[in-house]
C-alpha positions as CSV (number, residue, x, y, z in Angstrom):
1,X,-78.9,-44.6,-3.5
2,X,-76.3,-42.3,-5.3
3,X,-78.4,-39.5,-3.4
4,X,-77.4,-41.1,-0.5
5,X,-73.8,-41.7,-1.4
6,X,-73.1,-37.9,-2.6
7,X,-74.7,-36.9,0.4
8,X,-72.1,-39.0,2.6
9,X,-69.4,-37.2,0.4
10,X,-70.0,-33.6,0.6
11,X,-68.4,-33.3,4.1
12,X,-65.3,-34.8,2.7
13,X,-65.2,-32.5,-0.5
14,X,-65.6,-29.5,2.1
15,X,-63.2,-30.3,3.9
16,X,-60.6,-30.6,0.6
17,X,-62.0,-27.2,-0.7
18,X,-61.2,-25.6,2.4
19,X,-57.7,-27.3,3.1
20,X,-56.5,-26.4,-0.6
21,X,-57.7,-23.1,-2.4
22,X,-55.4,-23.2,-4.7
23,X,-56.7,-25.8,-6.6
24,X,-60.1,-24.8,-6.7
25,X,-59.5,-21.3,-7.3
26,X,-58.2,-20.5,-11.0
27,X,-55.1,-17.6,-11.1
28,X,-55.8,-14.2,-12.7
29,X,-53.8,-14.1,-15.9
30,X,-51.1,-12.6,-16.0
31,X,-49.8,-11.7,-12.4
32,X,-48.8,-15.2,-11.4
33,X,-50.7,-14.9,-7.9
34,X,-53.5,-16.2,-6.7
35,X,-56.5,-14.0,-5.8
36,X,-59.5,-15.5,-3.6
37,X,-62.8,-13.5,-3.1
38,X,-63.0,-11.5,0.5
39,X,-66.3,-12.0,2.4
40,X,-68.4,-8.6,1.9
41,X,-71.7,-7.0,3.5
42,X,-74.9,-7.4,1.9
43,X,-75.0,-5.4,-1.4
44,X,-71.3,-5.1,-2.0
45,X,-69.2,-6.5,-4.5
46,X,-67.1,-9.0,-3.5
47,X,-63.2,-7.8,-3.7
48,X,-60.2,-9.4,-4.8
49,X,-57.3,-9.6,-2.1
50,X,-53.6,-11.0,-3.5
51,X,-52.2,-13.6,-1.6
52,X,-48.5,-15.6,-1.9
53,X,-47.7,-16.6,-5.5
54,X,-49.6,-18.8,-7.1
55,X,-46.6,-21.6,-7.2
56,X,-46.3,-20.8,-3.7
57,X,-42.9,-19.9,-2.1
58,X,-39.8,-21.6,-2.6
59,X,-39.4,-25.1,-0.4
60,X,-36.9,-27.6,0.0
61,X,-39.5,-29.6,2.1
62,X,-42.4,-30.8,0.0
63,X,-46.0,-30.5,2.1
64,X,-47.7,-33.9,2.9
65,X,-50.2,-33.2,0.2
66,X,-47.9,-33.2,-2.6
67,X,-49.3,-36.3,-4.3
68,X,-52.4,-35.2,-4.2
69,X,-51.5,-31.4,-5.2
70,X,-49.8,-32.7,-8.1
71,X,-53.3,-34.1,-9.8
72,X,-53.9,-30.5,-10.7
73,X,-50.3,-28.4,-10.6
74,X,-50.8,-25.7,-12.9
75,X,-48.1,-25.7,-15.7
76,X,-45.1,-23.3,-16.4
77,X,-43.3,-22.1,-19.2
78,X,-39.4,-21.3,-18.6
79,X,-37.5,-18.8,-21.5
80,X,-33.6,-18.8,-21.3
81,X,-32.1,-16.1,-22.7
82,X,-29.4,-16.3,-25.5
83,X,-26.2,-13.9,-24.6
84,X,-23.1,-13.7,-25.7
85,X,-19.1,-13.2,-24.2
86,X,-15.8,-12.1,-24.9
87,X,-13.4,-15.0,-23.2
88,X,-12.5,-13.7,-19.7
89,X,-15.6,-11.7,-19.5
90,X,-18.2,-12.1,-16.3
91,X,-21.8,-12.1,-18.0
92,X,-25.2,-12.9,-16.6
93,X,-27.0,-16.1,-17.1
94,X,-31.0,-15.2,-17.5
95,X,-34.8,-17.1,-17.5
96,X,-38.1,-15.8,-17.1
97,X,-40.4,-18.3,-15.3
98,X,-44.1,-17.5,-16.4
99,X,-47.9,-19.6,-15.8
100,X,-47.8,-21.1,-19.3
101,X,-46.6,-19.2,-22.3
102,X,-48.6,-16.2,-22.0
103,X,-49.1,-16.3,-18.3
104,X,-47.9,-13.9,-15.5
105,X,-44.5,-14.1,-13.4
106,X,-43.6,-16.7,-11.4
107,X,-41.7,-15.1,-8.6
108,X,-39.5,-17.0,-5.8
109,X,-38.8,-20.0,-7.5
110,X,-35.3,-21.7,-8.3
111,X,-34.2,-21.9,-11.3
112,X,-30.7,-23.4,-11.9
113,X,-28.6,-22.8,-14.8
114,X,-26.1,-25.6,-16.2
115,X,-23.2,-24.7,-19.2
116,X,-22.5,-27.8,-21.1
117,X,-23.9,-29.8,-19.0
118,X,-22.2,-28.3,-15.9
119,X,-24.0,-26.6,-13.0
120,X,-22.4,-23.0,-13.2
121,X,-24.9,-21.9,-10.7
122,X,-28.7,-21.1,-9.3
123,X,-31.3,-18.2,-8.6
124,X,-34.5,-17.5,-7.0
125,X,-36.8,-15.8,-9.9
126,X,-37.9,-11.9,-8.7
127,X,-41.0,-10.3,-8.7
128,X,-41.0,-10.4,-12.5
129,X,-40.1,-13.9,-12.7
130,X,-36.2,-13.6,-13.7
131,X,-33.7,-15.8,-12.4
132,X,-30.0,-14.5,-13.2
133,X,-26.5,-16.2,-11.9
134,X,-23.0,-14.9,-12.7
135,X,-21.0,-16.5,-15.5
136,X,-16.9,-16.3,-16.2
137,X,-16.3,-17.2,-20.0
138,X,-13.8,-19.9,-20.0
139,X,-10.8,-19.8,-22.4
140,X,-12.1,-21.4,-25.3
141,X,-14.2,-20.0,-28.3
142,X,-17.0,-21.7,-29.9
143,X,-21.1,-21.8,-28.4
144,X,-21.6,-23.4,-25.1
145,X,-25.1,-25.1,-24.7
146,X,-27.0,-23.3,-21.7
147,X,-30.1,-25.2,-20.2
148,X,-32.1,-23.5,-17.3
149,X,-34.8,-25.8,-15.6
150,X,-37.3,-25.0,-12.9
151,X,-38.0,-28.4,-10.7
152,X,-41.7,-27.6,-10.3
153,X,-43.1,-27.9,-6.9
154,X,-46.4,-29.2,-4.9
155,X,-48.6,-26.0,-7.1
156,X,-46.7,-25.8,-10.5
157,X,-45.2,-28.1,-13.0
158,X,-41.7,-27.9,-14.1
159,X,-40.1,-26.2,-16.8
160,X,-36.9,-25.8,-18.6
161,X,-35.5,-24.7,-21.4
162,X,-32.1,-24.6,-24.0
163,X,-30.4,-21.5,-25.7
164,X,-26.9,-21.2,-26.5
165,X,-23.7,-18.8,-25.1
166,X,-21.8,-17.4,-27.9
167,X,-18.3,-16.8,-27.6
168,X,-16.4,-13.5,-28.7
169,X,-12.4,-13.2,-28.8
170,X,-11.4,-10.5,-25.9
171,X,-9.9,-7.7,-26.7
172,X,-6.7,-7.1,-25.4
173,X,-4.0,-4.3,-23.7
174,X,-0.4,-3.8,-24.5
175,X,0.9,-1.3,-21.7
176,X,4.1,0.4,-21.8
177,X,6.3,0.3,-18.5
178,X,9.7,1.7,-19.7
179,X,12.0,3.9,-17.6
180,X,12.4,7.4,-18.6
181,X,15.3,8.0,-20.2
182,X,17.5,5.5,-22.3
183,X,21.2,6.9,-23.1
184,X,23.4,6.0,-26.3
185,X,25.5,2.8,-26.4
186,X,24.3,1.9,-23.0
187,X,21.5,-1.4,-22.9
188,X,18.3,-0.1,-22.4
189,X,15.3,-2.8,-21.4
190,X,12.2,-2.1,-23.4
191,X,8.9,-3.2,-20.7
192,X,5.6,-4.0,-21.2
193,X,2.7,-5.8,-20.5
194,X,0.1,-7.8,-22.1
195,X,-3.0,-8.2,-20.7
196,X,-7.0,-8.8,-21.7
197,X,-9.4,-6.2,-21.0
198,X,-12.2,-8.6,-19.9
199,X,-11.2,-9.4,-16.7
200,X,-7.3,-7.9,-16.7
201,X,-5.7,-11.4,-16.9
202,X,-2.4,-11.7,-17.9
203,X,-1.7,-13.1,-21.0
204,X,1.8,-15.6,-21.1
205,X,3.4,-17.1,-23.9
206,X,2.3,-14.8,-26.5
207,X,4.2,-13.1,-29.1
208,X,5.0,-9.2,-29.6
209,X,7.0,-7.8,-32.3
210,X,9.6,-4.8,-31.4
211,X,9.6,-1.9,-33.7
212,X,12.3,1.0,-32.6
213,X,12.2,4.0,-35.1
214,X,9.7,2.3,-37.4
215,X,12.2,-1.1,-37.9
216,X,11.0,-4.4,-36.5
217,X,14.8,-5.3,-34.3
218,X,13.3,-8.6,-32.9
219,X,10.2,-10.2,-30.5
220,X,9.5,-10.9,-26.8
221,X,7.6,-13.3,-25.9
222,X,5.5,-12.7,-22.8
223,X,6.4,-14.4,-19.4
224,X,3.4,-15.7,-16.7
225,X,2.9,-12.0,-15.6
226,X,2.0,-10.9,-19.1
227,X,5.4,-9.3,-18.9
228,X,8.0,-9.2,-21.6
229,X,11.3,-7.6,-21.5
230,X,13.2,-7.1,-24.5
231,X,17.2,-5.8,-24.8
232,X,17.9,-2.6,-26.7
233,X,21.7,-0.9,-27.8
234,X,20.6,2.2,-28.8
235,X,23.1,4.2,-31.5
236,X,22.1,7.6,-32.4
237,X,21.2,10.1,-30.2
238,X,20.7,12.2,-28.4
239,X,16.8,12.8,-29.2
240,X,14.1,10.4,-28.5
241,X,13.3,6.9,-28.9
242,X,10.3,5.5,-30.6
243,X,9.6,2.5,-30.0
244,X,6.2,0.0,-31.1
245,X,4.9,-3.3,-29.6
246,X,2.5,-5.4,-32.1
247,X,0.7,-8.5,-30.8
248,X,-1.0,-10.3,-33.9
249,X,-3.7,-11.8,-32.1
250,X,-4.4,-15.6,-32.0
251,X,-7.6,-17.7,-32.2
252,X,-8.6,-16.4,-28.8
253,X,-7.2,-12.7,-28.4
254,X,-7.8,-9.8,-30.7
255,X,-4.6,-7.6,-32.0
256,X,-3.1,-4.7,-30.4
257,X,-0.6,-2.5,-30.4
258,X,1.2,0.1,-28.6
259,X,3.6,3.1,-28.6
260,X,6.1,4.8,-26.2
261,X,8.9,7.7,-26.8
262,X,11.6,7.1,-24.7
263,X,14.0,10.5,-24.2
264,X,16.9,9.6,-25.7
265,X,20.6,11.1,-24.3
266,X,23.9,11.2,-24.4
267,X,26.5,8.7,-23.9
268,X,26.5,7.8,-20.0
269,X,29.6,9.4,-18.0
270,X,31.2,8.6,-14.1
271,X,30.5,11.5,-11.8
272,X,32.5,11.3,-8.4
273,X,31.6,12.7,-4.9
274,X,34.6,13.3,-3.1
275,X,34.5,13.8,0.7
276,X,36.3,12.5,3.8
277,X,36.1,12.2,7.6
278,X,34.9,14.9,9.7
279,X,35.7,15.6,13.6
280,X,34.7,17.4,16.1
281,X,33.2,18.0,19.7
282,X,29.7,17.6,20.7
283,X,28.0,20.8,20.3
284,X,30.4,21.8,18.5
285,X,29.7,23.4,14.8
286,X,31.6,21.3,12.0
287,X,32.0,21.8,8.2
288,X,31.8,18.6,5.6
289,X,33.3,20.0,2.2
290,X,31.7,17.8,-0.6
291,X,33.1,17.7,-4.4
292,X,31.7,16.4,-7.1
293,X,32.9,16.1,-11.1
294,X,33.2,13.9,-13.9
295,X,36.1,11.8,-13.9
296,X,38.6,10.9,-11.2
297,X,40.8,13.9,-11.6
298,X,39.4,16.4,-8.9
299,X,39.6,19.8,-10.7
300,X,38.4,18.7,-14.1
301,X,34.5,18.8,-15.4
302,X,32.9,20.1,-12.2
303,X,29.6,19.6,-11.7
304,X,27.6,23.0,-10.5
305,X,24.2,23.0,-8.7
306,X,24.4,19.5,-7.5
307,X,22.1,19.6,-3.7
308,X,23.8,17.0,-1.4
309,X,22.5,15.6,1.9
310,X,25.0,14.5,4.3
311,X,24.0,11.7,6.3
312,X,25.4,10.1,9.3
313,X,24.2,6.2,10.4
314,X,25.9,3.5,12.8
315,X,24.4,0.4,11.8
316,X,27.1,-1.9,11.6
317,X,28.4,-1.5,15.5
318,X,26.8,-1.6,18.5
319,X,25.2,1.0,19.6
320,X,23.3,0.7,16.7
321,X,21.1,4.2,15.6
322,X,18.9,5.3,12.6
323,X,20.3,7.0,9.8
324,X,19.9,11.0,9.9
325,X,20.3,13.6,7.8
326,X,22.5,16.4,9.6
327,X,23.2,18.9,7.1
328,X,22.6,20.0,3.2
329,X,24.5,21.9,0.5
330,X,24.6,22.6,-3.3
331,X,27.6,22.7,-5.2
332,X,29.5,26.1,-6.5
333,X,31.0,26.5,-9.8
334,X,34.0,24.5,-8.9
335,X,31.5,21.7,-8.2
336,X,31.8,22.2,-4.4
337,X,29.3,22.1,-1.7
338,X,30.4,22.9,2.3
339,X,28.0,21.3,4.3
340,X,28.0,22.7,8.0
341,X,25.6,21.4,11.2
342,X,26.4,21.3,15.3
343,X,26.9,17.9,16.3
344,X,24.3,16.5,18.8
345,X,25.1,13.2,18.7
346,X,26.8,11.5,21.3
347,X,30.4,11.1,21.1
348,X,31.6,8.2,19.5
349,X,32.5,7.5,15.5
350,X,29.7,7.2,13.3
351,X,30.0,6.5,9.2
352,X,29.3,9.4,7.0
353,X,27.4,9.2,3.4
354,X,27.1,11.8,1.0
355,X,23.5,11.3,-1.2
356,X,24.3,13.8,-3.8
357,X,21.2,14.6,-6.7
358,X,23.1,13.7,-9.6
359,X,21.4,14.0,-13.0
360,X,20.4,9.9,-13.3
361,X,19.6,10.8,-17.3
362,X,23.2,10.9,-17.7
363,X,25.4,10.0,-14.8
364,X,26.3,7.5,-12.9
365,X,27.4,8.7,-9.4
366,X,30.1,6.7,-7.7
367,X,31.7,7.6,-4.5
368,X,35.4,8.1,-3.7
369,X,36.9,8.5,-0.4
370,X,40.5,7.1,-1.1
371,X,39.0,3.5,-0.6
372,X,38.5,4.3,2.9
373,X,35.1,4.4,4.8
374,X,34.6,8.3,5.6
375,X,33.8,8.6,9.7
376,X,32.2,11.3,11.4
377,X,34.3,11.7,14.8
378,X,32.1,12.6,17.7
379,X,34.3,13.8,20.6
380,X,33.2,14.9,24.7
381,X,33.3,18.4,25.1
382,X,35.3,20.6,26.9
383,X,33.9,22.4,30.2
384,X,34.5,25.5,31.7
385,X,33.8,25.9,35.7
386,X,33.5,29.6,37.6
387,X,33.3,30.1,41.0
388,X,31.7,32.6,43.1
389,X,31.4,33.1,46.9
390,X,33.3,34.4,49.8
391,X,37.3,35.1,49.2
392,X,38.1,35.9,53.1
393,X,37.2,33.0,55.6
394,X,37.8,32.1,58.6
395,X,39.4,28.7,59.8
396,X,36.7,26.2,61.1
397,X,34.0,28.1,59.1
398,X,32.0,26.3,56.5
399,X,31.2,28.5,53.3
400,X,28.8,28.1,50.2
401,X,30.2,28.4,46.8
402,X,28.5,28.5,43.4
403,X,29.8,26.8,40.9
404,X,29.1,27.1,36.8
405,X,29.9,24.6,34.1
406,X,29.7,25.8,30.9
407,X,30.4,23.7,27.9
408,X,33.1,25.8,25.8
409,X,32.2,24.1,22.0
410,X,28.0,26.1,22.4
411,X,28.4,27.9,25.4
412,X,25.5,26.2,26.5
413,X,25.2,25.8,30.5
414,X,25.8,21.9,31.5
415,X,22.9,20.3,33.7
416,X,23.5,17.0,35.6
417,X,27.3,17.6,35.7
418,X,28.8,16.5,39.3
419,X,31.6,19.2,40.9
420,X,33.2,18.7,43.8
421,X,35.5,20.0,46.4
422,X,35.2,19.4,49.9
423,X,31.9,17.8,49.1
424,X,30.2,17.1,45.5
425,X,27.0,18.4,44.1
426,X,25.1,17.9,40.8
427,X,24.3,21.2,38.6
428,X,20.5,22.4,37.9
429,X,18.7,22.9,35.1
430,X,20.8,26.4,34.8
431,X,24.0,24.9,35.3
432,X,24.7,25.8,39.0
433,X,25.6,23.8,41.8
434,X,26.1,24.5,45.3
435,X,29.3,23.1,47.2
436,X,29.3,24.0,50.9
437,X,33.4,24.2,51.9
438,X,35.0,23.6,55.2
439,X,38.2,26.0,55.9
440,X,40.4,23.5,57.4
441,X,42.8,24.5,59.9
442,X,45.9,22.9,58.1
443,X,47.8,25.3,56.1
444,X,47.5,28.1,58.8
445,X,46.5,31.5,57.9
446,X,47.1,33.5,55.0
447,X,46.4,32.6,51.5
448,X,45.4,29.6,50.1
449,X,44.1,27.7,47.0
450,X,40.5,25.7,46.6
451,X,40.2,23.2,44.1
452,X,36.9,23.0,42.8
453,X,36.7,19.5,39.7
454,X,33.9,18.3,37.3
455,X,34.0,14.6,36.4
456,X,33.6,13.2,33.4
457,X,30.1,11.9,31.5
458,X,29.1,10.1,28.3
459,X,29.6,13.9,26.6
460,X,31.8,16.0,28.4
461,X,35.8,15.7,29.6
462,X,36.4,16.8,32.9
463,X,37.1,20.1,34.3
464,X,38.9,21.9,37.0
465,X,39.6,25.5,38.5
466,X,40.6,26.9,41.8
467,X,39.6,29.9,43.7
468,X,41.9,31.8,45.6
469,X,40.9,32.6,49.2
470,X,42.7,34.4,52.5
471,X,42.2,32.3,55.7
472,X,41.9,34.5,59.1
473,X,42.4,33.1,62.4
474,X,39.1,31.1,64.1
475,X,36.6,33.5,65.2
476,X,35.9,30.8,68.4
């Protein structure tokens, strides 16, 4: 009878060996896969082929046969590693998944890490089994309890496991961010900034001590930014300053301090630029006289071998155009600079500025233009016509005549200009322009005048000239 009844079974045990290997077949130790004989000719050795890990791949959906799986999961052993972090600092979280203690790796599996009792995070394991997540050390010293736990799956058991994150006090940075120069008796703002080297975090609230020549003159206490700002009067001079910032440290921040030398000069004086208006024509070459010394009274304390830029802008008034430089200069030994450029802008009245490179160390540049604003006076230009063609006509008869503008401020020929006399034409590119002219009959024979007129544009005035010609009687 039992003959009979394990006879009725074996189909059904087939059938289960076939559907799941994996439980049947024992792992090789030590490579975490699963290895199944391959079918071989007569005479041959059977080989060994690798297949998928031997916990399988990772799954968020379990396999209908996970109950029964789960009669014979193979168990795993999970190590966290202990580590340790400076507050601020990004450090890796790590666990090797292995078959048992001394098995092999246990590749593609999640492992997720939680920080006193907080998920920070999860990884799939690699080919060697190690899971690793990202971790930011929060602001607060002591160890932090770490706990990494595999959830098993339909082939493998769980695992986990507890180490500890220990915590280190960052170090910190005290940067320096004075200006370059500090002058005597004049308040001079020490800068700097306070920072942690972990991550580059500002540090507020804390505490620096100010040492200038090697005396402590007060503290600053460091704003949101890290940033502290502490009010200096130097008094000797001129030389350099030395100055020293000392953070003590605190319960989470290591010490550190910091130097700067500061150049050190003399007493700040008042240098004034004084210039005025300038006018001229368009195309016209102007010259801007600039003066520059210390003190209000013009001929005392020049300052030599000052560069100024001369700048013109219309920003306040309609037309409204962009600031330009038109001209540059250094000052002489009586502290003055002449300035001269040919005016191309259109006529109207722009403001003038004087940028003048005055030694910032040790003055401070204010300008003086008799409490007036200084204008640059753009005027049209004047025009010159000439004539050429026939002097001796005849009554009736219609003549050509060339006509030239010239503008008199450049000598530059004038294109798009309109002349007239009997009739009105616009001049070329080369500043011609032909008027055809009808002798009339009225004034007789004998000598006469022809008016020949330009009219006026945005940039030139008009302009007028005559030609003097001798009628003869009609040739009809």
């Amino acid at each position: 009878m039992m003959h009979d009844f394990a006879r009725g079974l074996a189909p059904t045990l087939g059938f289960l060996l076939a559907a799941y290997p994996a439980i049947e077949a024992p792992a090789k130790p030590g490579d975490g896969q699963q290895a199944f004989p391959q079918a071989t000719n007569p005479g041959q050795k059977a080989k060994h082929v690798l297949t998928t890990p031997y916990c399988g791949r990772h799954s968020t959906q379990p396999p209908w046969s996970m109950k029964f799986a789960r009669l014979k999961r193979r168990g795993t052993h999970l190590k966290a590693d202990y580590t340790v972090g400076a507050i601020g600092a990004t450090i890796p979280l790590r666990a090797t998944l292995t078959l048992d203690a001394k098995g092999g790796p246990v590749p593609e599996q999640m492992v997720q890490f939680l920080v006193d009792n907080k998920v920070v995070g999860e990884a799939l394991t690699d080919r060697k089994g190690i899971a690793q997540v990202d971790y930011k050390v929060p602001n607060k010293m002591g160890p932090k309890s770490v706990t990494a736990s595999f959830r098993g799956n339909q082939k493998c058991r769980g695992a986990l496991d507890k180490t500890k994150v220990g915590t280190l006090r960052a170090t910190t940075s005290l940067t320096w961010k004075n200006r370059t120069f500090a002058n005597k008796g004049a308040k001079t703002h020490l800068l700097a900034k306070l920072t942690r080297t972990s991550d580059g975090a500002a540090l507020k609230g804390r505490e620096v001590a100010i040492y200038v020549d090697g005396k402590q003159v007060g503290t600053a206490v460091t704003n949101f930014r890290g940033d502290l700002d502490f009010e200096f009067v130097p008094t000797t001079g001129p030389g350099k300053l030395n100055v020293k910032g000392q953070f003590l440290g605190d319960p989470l921040y290591n010490p550190i301090a910091a130097s700067d030398a500061i150049p050190l000069y003399p007493a700040r004086q008042t240098a004034y630029i004084h210039y005025g208006q300038v006018t001229g024509m368009y195309g016209e070459t102007v010259t801007a006289v600039v003066r520059i010394n210390v003190g209000r009274l013009p001929l005392r304390s020049p300052l030599p071998n000052i560069p100024v830029r001369l700048l013109r802008e219309r920003k306040l008034d309609p037309p409204h155009y962009p600031t330009r430089e038109v001209a540059t200069g250094t000052t002489n030994h009586y502290g003055i600079a002449t300035a001269s450029f040919t005016i191309t802008d259109k006529p109207m009245r722009y403001i003038m500025r004087v940028k003048a490179d005055i030694p910032i160390e040790r003055y401070d540049g204010e300008h003086d233009t008799g409490h007036l604003r200084a204008y640059l006076n753009v005027l049209p230009a004047t025009v010159e016509l000439s004539v050429t063609g026939p002097s001796i006509v005849h009554i009736g008869e219609s003549v050509t005549y060339q006509v030239s503008a010239t503008r008199t401020t450049d000598r530059q020929r004038i294109e798009n200009l309109t002349v007239c006399a009997s009739s009105c034409a616009s001049t070329d590119s080369s500043g011609r322009a032909t008027i055809r002219y009808t002798v009339p009959s009225e004034g007789g024979t004998g000598t006469r005048q022809v008016a020949f007129k330009s009219w006026r544009d945005d940039y030139h005035r008009e302009a007028s000239t005559t030609m003097t010609v001798t009628a003869k009687p009609s040739v009809d």
